[in-house]
PyMOL CGO cylinders between C-alpha atoms (Angstrom):
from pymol import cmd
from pymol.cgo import CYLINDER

trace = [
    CYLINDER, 135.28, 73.27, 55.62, 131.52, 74.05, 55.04, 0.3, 1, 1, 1, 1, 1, 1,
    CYLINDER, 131.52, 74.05, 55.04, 130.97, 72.21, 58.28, 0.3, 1, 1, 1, 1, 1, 1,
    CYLINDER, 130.97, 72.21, 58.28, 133.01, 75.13, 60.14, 0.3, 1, 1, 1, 1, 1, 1,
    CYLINDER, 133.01, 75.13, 60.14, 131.53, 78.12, 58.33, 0.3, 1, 1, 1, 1, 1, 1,
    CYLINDER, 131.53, 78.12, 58.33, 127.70, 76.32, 59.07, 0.3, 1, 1, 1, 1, 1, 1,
    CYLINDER, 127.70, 76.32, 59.07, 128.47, 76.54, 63.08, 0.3, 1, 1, 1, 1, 1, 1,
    CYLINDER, 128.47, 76.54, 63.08, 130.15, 80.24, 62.90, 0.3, 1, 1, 1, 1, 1, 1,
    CYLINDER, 130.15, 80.24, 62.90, 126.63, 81.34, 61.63, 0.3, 1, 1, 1, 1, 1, 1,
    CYLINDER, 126.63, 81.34, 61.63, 125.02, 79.19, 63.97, 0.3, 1, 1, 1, 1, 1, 1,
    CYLINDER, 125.02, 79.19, 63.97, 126.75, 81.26, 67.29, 0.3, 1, 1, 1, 1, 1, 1,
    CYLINDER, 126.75, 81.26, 67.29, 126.13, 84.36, 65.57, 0.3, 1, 1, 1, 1, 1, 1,
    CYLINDER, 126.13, 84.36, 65.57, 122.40, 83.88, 65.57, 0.3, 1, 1, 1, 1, 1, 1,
    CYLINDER, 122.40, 83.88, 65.57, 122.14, 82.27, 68.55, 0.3, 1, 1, 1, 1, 1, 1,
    CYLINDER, 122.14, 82.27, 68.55, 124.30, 85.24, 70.24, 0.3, 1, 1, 1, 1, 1, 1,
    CYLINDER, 124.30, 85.24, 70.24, 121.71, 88.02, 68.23, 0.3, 1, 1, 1, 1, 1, 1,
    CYLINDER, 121.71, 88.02, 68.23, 118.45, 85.75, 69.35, 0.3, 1, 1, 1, 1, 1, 1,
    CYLINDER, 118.45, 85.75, 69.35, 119.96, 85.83, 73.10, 0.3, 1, 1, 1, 1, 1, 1,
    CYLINDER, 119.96, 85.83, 73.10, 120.17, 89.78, 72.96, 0.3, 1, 1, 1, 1, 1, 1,
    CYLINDER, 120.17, 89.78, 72.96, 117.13, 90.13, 72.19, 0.3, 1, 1, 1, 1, 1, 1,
    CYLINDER, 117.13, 90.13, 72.19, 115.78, 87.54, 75.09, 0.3, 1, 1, 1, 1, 1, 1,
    CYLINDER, 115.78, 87.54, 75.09, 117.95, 90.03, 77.22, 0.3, 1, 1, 1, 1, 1, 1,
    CYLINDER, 117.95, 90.03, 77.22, 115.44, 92.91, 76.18, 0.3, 1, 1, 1, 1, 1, 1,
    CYLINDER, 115.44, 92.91, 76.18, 112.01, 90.68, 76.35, 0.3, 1, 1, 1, 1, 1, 1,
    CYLINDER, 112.01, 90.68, 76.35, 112.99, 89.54, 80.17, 0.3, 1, 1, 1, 1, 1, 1,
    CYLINDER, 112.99, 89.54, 80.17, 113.47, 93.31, 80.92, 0.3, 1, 1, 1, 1, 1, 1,
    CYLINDER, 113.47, 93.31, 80.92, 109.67, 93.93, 79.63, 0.3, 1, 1, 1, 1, 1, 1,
    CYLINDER, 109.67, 93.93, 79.63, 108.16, 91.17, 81.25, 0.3, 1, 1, 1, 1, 1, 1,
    CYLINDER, 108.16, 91.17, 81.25, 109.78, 91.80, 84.45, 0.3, 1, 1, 1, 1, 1, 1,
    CYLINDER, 109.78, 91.80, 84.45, 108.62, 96.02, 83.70, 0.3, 1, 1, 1, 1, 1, 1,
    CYLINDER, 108.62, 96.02, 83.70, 105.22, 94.49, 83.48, 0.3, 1, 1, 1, 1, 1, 1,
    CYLINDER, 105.22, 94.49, 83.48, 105.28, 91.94, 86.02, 0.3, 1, 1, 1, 1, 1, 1,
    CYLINDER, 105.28, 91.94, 86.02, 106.93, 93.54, 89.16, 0.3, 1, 1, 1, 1, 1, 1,
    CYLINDER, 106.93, 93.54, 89.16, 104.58, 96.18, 89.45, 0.3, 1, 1, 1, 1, 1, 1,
    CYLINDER, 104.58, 96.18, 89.45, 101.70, 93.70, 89.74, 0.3, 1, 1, 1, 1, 1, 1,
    CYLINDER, 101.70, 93.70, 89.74, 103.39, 91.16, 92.20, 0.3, 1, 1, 1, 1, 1, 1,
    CYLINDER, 103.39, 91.16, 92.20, 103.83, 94.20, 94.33, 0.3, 1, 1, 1, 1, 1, 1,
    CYLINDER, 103.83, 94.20, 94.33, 100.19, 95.28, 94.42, 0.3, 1, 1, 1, 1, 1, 1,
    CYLINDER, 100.19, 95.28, 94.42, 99.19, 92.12, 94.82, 0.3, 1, 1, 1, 1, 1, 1,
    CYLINDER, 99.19, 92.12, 94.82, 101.84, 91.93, 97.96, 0.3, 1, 1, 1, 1, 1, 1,
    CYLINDER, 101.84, 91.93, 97.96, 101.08, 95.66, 99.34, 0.3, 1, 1, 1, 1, 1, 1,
    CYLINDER, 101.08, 95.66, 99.34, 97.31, 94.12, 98.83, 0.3, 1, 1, 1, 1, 1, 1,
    CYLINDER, 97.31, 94.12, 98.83, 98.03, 91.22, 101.09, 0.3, 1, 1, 1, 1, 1, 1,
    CYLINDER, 98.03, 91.22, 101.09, 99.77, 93.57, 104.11, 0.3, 1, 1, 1, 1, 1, 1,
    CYLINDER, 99.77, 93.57, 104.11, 96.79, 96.32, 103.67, 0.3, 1, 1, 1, 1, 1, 1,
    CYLINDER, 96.79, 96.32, 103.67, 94.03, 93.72, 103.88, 0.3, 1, 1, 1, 1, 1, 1,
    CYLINDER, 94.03, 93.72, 103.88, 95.86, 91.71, 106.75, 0.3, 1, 1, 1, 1, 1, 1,
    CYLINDER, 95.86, 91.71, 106.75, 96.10, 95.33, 108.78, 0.3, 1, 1, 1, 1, 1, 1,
    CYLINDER, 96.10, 95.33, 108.78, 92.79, 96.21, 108.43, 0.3, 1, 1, 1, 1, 1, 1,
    CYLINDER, 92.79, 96.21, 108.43, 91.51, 92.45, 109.14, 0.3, 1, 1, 1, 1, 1, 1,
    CYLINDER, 91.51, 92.45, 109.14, 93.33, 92.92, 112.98, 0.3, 1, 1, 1, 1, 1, 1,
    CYLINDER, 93.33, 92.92, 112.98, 91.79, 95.99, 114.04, 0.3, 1, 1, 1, 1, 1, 1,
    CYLINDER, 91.79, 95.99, 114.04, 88.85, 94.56, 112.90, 0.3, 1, 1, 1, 1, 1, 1,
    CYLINDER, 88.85, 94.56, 112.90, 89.39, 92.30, 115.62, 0.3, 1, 1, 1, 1, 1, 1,
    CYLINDER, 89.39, 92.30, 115.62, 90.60, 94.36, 117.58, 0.3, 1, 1, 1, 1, 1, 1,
    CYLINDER, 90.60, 94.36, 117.58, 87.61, 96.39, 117.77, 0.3, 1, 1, 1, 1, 1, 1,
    CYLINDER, 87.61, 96.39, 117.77, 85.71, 93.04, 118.08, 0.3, 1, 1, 1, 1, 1, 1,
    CYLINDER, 85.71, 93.04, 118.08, 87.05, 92.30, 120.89, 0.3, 1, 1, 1, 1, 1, 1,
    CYLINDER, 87.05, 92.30, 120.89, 86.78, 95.20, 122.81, 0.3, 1, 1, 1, 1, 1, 1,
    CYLINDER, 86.78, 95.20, 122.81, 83.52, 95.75, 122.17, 0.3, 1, 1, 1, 1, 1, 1,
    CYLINDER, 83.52, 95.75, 122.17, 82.70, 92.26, 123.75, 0.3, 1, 1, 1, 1, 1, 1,
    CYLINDER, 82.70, 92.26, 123.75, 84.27, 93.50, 126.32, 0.3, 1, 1, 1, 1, 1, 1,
    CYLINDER, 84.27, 93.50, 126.32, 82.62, 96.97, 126.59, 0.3, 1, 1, 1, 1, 1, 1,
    CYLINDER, 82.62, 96.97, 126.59, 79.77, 94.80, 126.53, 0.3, 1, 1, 1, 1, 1, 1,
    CYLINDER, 79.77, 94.80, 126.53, 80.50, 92.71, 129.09, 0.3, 1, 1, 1, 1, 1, 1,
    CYLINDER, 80.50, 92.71, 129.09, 81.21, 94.85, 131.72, 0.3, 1, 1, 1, 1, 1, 1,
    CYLINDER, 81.21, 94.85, 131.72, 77.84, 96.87, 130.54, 0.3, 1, 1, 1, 1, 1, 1,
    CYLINDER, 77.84, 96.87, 130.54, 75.71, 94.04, 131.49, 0.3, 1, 1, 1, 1, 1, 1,
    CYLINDER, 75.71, 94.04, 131.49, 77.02, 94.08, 135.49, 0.3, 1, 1, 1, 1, 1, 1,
    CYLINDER, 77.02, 94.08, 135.49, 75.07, 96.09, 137.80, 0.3, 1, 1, 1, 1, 1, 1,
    CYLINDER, 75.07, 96.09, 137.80, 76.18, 99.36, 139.32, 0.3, 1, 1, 1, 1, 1, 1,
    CYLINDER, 76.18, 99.36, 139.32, 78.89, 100.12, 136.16, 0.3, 1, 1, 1, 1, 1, 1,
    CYLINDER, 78.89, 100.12, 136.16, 78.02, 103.28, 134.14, 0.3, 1, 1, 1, 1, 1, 1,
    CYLINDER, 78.02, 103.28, 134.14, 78.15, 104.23, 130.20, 0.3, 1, 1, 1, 1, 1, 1,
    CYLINDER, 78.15, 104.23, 130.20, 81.47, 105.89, 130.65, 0.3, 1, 1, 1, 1, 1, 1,
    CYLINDER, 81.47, 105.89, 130.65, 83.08, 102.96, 132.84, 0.3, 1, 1, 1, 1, 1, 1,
    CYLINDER, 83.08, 102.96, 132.84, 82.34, 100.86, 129.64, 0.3, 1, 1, 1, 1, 1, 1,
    CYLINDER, 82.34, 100.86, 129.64, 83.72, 103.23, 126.83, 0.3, 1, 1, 1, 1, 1, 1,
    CYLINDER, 83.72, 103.23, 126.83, 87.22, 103.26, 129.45, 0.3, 1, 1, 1, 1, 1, 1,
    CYLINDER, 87.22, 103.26, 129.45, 87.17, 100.13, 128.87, 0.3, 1, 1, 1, 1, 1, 1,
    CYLINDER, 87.17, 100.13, 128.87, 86.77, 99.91, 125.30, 0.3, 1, 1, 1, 1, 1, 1,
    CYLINDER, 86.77, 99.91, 125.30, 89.16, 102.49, 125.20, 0.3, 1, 1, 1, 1, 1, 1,
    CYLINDER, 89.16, 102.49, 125.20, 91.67, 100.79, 126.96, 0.3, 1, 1, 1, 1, 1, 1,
    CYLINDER, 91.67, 100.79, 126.96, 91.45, 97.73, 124.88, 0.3, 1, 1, 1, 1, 1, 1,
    CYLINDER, 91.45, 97.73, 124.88, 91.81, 99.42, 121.76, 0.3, 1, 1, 1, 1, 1, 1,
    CYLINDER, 91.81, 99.42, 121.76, 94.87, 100.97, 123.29, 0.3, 1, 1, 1, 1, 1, 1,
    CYLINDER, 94.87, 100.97, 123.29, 96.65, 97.84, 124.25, 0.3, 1, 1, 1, 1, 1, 1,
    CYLINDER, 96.65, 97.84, 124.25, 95.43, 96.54, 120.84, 0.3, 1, 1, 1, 1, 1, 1,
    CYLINDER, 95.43, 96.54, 120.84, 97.81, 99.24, 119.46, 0.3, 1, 1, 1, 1, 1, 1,
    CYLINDER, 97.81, 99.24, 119.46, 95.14, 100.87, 117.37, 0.3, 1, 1, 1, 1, 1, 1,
    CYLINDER, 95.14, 100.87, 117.37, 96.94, 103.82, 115.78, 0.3, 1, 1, 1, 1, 1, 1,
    CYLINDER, 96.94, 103.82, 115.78, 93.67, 106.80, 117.17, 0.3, 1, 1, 1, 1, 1, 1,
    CYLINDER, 93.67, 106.80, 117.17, 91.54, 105.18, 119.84, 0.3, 1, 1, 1, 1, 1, 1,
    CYLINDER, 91.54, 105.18, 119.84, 90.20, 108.34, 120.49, 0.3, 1, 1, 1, 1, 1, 1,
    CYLINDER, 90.20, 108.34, 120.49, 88.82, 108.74, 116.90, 0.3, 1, 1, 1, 1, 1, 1,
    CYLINDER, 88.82, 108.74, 116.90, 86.56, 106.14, 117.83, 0.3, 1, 1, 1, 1, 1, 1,
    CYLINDER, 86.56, 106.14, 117.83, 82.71, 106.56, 118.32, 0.3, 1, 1, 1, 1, 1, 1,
    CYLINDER, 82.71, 106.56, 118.32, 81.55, 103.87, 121.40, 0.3, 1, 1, 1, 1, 1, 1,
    CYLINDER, 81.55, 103.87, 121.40, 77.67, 103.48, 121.26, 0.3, 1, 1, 1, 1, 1, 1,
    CYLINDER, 77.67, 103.48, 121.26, 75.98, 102.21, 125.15, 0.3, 1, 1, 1, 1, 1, 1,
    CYLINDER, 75.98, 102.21, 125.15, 72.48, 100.93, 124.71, 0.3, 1, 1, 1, 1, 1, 1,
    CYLINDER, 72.48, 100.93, 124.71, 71.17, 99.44, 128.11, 0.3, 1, 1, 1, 1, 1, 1,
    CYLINDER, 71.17, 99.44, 128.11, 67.63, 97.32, 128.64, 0.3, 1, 1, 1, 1, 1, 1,
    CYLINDER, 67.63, 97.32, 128.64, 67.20, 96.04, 125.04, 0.3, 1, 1, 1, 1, 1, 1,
    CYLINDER, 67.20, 96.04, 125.04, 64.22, 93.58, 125.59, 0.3, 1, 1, 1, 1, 1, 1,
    CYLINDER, 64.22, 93.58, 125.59, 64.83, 90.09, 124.79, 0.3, 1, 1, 1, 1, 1, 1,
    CYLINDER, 64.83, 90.09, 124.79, 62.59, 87.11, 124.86, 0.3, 1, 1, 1, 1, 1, 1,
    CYLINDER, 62.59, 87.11, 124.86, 64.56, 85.90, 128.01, 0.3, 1, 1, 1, 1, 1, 1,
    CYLINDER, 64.56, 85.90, 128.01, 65.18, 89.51, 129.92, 0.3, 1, 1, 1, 1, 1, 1,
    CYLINDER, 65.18, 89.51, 129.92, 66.71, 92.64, 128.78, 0.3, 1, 1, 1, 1, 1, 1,
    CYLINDER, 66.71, 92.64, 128.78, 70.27, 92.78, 127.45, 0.3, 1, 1, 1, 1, 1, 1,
    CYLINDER, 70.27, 92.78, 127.45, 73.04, 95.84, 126.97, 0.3, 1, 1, 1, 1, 1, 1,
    CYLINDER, 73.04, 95.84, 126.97, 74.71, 96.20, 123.31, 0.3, 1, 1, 1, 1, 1, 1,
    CYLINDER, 74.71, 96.20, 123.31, 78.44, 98.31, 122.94, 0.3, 1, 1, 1, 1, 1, 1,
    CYLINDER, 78.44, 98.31, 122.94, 78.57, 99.67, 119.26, 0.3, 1, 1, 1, 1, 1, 1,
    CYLINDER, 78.57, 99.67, 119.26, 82.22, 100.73, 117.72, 0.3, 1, 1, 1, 1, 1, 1,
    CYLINDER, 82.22, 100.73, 117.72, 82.78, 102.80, 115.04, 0.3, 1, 1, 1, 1, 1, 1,
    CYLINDER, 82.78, 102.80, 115.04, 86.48, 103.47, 114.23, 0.3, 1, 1, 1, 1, 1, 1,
    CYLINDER, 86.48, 103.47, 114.23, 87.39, 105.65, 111.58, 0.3, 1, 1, 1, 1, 1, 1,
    CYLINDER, 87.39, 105.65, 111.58, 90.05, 103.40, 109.21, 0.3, 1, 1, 1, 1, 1, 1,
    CYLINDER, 90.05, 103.40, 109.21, 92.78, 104.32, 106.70, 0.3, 1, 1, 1, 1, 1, 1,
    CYLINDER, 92.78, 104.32, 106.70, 94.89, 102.21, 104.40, 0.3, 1, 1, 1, 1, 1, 1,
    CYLINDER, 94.89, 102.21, 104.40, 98.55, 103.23, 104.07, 0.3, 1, 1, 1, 1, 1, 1,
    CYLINDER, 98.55, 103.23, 104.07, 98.89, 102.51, 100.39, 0.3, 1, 1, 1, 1, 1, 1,
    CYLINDER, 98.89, 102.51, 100.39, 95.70, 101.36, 99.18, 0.3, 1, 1, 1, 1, 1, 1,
    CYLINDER, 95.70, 101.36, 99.18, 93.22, 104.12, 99.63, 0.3, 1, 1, 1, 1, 1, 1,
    CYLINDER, 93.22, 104.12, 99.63, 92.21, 105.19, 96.70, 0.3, 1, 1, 1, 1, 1, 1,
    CYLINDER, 92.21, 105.19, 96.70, 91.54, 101.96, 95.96, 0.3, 1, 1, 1, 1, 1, 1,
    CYLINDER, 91.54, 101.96, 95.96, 89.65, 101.18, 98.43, 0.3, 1, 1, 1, 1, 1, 1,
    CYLINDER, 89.65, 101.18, 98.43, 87.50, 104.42, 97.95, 0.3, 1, 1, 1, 1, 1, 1,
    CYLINDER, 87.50, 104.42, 97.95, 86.73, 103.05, 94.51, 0.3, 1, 1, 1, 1, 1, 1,
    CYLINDER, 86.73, 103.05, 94.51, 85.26, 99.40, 96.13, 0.3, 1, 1, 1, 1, 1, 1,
    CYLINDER, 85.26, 99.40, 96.13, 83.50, 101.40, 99.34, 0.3, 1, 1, 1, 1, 1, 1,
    CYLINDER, 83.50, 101.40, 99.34, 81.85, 103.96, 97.09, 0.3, 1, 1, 1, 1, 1, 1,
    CYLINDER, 81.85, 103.96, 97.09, 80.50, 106.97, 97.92, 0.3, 1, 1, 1, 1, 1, 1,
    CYLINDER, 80.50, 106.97, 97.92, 82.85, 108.68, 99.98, 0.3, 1, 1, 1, 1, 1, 1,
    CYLINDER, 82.85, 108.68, 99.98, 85.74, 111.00, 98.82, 0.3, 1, 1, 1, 1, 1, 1,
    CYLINDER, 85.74, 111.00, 98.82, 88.89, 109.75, 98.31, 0.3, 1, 1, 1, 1, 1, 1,
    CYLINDER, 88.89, 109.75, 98.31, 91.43, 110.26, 101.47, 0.3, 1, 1, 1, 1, 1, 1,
    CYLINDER, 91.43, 110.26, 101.47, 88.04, 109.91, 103.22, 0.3, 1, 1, 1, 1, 1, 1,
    CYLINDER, 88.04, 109.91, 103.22, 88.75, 107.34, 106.36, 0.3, 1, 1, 1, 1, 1, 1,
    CYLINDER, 88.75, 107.34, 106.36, 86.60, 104.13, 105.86, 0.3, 1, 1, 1, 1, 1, 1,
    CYLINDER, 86.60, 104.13, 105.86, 84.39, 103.52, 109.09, 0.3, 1, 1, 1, 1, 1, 1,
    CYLINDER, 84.39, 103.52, 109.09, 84.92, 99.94, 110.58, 0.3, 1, 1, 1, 1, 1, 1,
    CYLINDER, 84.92, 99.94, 110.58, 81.58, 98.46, 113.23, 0.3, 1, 1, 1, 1, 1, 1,
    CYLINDER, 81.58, 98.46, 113.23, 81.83, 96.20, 115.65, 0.3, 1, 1, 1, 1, 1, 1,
    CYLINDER, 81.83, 96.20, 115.65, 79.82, 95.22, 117.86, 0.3, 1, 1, 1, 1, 1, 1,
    CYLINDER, 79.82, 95.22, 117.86, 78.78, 93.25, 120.71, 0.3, 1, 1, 1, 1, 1, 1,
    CYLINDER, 78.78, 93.25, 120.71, 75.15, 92.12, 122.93, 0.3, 1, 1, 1, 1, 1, 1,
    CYLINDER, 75.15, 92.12, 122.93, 75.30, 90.44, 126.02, 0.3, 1, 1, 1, 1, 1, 1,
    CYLINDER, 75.30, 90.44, 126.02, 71.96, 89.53, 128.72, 0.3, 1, 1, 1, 1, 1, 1,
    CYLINDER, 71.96, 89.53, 128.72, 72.25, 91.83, 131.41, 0.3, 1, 1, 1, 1, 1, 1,
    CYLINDER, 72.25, 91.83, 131.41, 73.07, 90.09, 134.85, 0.3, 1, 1, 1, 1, 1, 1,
    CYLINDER, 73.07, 90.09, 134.85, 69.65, 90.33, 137.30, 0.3, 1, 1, 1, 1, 1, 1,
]
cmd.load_cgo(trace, "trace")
């Protein structure tokens, strides 16, 4: 009979011990969740911002490379950066600053160099962000550069 009563008390504690498991998952999980999900948001923002970095990349390579043929002028280039960034669904191509500098000397001729500057916002990280740029108020766009030289054709 002492048998029985020594496993009653045994469920009993093992049923209060597993209530209060119940309450120390819910903490964790209080404490956890919100860091997996800036850690995830972290992940999208930084992926986002790492294509229309190449985005802008690549179009000034191309701005560049149609700067370096003969006969094509400053604003035929920025239409073309312009129209790369477009069908690079960038969110404000317009917002962008294109830079045309022609003739740059080089050891082996003179060569033409498109300059991008592209004003960039994170959806959910931007104060953040502010905080790691420095300097600028928060809200404040971060500017993104890119650009690109090529030797001009003779």
């Amino acid at each position: 009979m002492s048998n029985l009563h020594t496993n009653s008390s045994r469920v009993s504690t093992v049923t209060r011990t597993r209530d209060g498991e119940q309450g120390q998952a819910l903490i964790e999980m209080a404490i956890a969740l919100p860091l997996l999900l800036l850690v995830t948001m972290a992940a999208v923002e930084f992926g986002r911002a790492y294509q229309h970095w190449q985005v802008l990349t690549n179009a000034a390579r191309e701005g560049a490379r149609m700067a370096v043929l003969p006969g094509i002028t400053d604003a035929n280039v920025k239409d073309r950066v312009t129209t790369y960034m477009t069908s690079g669904q960038l969110s404000a191509p317009a917002a962008a600053t294109i830079t045309v500098t022609r003739n740059t000397a080089l050891a082996a001729g003179t060569a033409s160099t498109v300059v991008v500057d592209y004003p960039f916002t994170f959806i959910v990280l931007q104060p953040v962000a502010q905080l790691v740029a420095g300097g600028k108020p928060v809200g404040e766009p971060l500017t993104m550069r890119a650009s690109a030289m090529m030797r001009n054709e003779q």
